[in-house]
N, C-alpha and C positions, 0 to 999 in steps of 0.2 A: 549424307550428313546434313544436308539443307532440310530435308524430310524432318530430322530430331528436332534441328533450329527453330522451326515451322511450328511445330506440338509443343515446344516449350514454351513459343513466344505467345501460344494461346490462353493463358493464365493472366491474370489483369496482376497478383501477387507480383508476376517474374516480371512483370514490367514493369512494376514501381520500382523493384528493385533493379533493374535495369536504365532506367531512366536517374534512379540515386548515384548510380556510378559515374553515367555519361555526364550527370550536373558536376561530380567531382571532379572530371578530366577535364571539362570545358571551363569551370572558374578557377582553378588551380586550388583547387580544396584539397587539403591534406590530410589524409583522414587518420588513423591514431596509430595508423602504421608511419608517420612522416613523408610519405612519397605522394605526391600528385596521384588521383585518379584511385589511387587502394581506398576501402573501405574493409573494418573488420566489423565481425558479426553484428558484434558491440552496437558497434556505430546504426549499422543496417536495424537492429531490433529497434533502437530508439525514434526509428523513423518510420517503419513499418510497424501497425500495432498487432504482431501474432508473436505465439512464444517462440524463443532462441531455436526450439529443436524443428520448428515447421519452418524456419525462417533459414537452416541450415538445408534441410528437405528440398525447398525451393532452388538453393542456389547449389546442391548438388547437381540437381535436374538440369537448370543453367547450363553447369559446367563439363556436363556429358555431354549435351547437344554445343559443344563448345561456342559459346553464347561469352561464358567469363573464363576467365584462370584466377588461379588459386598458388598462393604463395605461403610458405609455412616458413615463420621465423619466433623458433622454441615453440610455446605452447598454443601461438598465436597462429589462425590463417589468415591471409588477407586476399581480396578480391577485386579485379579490376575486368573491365571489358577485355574482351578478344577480340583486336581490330581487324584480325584478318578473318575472321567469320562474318561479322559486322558487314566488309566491305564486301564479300561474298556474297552474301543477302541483297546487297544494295545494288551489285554489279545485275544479279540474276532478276530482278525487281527491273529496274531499268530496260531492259532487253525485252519484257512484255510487252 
């Protein structure tokens, strides 16, 4: 699993959008889902400039190399870091 984490984290895309999440959970930014740390698409396109569907692409990829999760409420998904992938990376980085 660290292997996927690794290949996804090599796109400069997946880390803006990675780095937009981490800034939502660390200033207590609410993003248009009302919870600390979510961000929807929405949000994410307005900050990243590529279209909605490459911007979904990227944070698919994300979310298979369990990088974010993803939360569906009605038509909406919303997206937040995976801290226990995150601290996996950090644990296994550390130990080098």
């Amino acid at each position: 699993m660290l292997k996927d984490s690794f290949k996804a984290l090599a796109n400069p895309t997946r880390i803006d959008i990675l780095t937009l999440l981490s800034e939502a959970g660390k200033n207590g930014v609410k993003g248009n889902s009302g919870k600390q740390g979510e961000l929807g698409v929405c949000k994410i396109v307005g900050s990243v400039p590529l279209s909605p569907s490459t911007i979904s692409h990227h944070l698919n990829i994300l979310k298979k190399a369990g990088l974010v999760k993803a939360r569906k409420d009605r038509q909406w998904i919303y997206y937040s870091l995976d801290r226990d992938t995150i601290d996996k990376i950090k644990d296994y980085l550390t130990q080098l």
